[in-house]
C-alpha positions in Angstrom: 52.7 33.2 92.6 54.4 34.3 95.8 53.6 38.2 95.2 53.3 40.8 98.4 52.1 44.2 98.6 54.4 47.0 97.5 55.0 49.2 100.9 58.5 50.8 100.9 60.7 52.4 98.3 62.7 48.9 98.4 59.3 46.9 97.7 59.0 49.7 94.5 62.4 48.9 93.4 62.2 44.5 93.3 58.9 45.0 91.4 60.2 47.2 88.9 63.0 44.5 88.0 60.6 42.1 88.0 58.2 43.8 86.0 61.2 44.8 83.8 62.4 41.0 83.2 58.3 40.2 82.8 57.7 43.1 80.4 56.3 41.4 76.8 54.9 38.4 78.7 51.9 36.8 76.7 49.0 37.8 77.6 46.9 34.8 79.8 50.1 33.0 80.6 51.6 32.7 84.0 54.2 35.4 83.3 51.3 37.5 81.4 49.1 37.4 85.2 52.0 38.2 87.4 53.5 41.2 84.9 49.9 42.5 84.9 49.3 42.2 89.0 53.0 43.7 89.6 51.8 46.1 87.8 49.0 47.1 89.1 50.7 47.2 92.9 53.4 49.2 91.6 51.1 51.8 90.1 48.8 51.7 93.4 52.4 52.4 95.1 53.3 55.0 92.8 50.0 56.5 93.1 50.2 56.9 97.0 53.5 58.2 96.9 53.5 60.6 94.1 50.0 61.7 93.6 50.4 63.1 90.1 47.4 65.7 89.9 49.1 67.8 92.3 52.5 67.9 90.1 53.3 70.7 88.1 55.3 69.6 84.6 58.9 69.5 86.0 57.5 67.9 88.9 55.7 64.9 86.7 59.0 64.5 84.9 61.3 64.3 88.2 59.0 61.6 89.6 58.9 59.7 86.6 62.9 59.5 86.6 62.4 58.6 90.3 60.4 56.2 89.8 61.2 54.5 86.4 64.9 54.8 87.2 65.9 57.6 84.3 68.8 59.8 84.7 69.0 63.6 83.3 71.1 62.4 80.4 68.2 60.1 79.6 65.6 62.9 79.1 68.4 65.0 77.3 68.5 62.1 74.4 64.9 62.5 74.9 64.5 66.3 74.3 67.9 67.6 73.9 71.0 67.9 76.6 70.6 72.1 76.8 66.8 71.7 76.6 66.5 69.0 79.5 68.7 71.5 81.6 66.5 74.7 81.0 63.5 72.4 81.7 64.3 70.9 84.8 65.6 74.4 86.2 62.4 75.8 84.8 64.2 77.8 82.5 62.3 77.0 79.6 58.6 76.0 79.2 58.1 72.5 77.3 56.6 72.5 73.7 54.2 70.4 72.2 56.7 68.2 70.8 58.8 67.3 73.9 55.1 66.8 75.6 54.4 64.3 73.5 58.0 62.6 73.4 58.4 62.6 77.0 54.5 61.4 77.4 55.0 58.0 75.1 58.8 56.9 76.2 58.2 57.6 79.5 54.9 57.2 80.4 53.9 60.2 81.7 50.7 61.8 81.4 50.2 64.2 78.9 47.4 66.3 81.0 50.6 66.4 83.4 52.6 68.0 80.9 50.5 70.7 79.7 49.6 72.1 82.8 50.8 76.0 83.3 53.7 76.5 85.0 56.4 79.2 87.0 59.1 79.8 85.1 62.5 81.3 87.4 
């Protein structure tokens, strides 16, 4: 299977291609074991690097376009282009339904996203 532990930023990045060309493998197959064990690693990684419960909201949402490779335009389609700007500058608090957009396209925790939060 020829897979090694995930130890630098570069290590992050080949397992997220992989991971990305592996994504909808069946289940029990060969593809299906190594998707689910690059998986696994790459969360451990993630994990160790970004421990999430110390991450306010912005914070959550910065790491996830760190790590998952999204841009700022991304999270404007996501929640709206003046929206994603008064977020990330912590402008604006996030409502209910970007918590719940962000939280299923991205993959972020939702107990992430509710947390309280400064505003400037």
């Amino acid at each position: 299977m020829d897979i090694k532990p995930i130890r630098t930023d570069a290590d992050h990045e080949a397992a997220l291609q992989e991971i990305e060309k592996l994504w909808g493998a069946e289940e029990g197959t060969a593809e299906g074991d190594r998707l689910d064990i690059l998986v696994t690693l790459a969360d451990a990684y993630e994990d160790q690097k970004w421990p999430l419960e110390d991450m306010d909201p912005v914070e959550a949402i910065e790491a996830a376009m760190v790590s998952q490779g999204h841009s700022r335009a991304e999270l404007g389609k996501l929640i709206g282009q003046n929206r994603a700007t008064e977020i990330l500058r912590r402008q604006r608090s996030l409502t209910l339904p970007m918590i719940r957009r962000i939280a299923k396209e991205w993959h972020v925790p939702e107990r992430l996203l509710v947390k309280e939060y400064a505003l400037n």
